[in-house]
N, C-alpha and C positions, 0 to 999 in steps of 0.2 A: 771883462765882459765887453763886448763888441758896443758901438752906441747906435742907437736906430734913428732913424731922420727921418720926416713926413717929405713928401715932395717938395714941399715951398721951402723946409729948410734945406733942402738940399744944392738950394741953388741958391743960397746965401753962405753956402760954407766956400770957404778959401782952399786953393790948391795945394797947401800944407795939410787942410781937416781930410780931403779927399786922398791923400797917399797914406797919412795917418790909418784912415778908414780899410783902404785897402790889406794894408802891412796888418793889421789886426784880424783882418777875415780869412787870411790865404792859411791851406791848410786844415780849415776845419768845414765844418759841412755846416748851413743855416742852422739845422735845426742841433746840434751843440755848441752853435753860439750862443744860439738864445737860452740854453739850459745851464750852463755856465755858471759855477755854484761860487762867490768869492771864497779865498781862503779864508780860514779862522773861523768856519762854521761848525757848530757841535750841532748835531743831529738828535733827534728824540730818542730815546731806548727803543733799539726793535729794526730803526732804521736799517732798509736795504745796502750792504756793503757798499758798492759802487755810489755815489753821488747820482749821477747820472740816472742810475737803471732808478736810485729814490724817487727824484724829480720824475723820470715820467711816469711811475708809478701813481705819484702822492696827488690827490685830487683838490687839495689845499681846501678841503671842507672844512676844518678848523674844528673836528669834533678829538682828536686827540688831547688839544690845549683845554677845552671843555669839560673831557675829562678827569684835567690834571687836578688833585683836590689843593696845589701848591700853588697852582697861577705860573707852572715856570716854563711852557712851554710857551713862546712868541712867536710872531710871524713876520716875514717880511713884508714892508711895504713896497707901496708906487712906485717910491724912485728904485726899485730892483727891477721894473720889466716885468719879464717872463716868470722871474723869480717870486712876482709879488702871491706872498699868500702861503707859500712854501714856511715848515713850522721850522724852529734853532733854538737852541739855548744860549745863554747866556752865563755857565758857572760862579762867574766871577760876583755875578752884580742878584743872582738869586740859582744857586745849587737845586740839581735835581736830588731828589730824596729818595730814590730808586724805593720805591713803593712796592712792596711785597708782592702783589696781583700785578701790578702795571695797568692801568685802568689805559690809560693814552694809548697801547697795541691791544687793547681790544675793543677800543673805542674806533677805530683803525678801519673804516671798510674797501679800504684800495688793496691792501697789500703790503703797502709800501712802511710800516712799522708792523713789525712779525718777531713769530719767538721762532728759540731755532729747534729741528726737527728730535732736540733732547731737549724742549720746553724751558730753555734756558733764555738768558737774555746776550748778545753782543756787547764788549763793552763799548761807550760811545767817546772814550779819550784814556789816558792812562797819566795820573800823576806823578810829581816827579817833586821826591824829596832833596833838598837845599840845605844841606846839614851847614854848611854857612855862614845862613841868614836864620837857624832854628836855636829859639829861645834857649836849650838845653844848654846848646856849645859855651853859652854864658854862666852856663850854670846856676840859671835859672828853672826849678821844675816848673815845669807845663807838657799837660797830654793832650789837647785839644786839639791835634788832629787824631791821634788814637782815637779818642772819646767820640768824635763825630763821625767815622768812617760808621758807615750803617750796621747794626749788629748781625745783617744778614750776609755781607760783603766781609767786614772783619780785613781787608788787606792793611792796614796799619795796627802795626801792635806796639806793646813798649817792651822792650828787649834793655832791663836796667832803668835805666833814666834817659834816654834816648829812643826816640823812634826809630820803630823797622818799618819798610815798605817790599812789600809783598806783593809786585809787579803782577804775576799770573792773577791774582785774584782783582785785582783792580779793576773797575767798570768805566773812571773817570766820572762821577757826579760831582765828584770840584766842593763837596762836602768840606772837606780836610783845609780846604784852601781858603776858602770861603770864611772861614770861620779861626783862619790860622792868625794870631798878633802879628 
């Protein structure tokens, strides 16, 4: 993401920060700089395909996280800019629970988290089994990510003593992960 500079710093930056600045801005237009999402952002269920068309959708009212009965939608702060206020998840450090209603896209009055025109949901990531690093190869039993995938989703199953993963059904709510030894 591009950096912004008030006038006064702008005439304290060095002629390295000012080609810097340039090399960063050529090619895109202001206003997709400023909207400019960093990678590794998960989006809320519902979220608009494009990154992009989300942000200028999303009013960053913060009534989707409001919604969430989980506490797992967060927002970006201050130091993102443009970005601040904009809602992400975070999988790793608190899974979404893909909640049967989805309270968060109806909670939604932009737009910008919706269901699709067969009332279904997008998924917002796609897991990815590590047979590996998975307890079983040890020979060890453990179903805990079967057990955890939501009974409504179902993409991991146990096929033996081994985990299956069942890509098309997959939403990515990081369930399975979240919760995996």
């Amino acid at each position: 993401m591009a950096k912004k500079f008030s006038r006064r710093k702008l005439f304290r930056l060095r002629l390295g920060d000012l080609s810097e600045l340039a090399r960063e801005t050529i090619g895109t237009t202001e206003e997709e700089t400023e909207l400019e999402a960093p990678p590794g952002y998960i989006r809320p269920p519902g979220a608009l395909g494009e990154d992009m068309a989300f942000l200028k959708a999303c009013e960053r009212c913060k009534l989707s996280s409001e919604s969430c009965p989980h506490q797992v939608i967060q927002h970006l702060g201050v130091a993102d800019g443009p970005l601040e206020g904009s809602p992400f998840l975070q999988p790793e450090t608190n899974p979404c629970r893909w909640c049967a209603d989805m309270p968060c896209i109806h909670a939604c009055p932009s737009g910008a988290l919706t269901f699709q025109e067969d009332a279904s949901v997008s998924p917002i990531a796609k897991a990815k089994l590590d047979k590996s690093s998975c307890l079983t190869e040890s020979g060890i039993l453990c179903d805990t990510c079967s057990y955890r995938c939501p009974q409504n989703i179902r993409a991991i199953t146990m096929f033996g003593r081994s985990p299956k993963l069942n890509i098309d059904q997959c939403v990515g709510c990081g369930l399975c992960a979240y919760y995996c030894d």
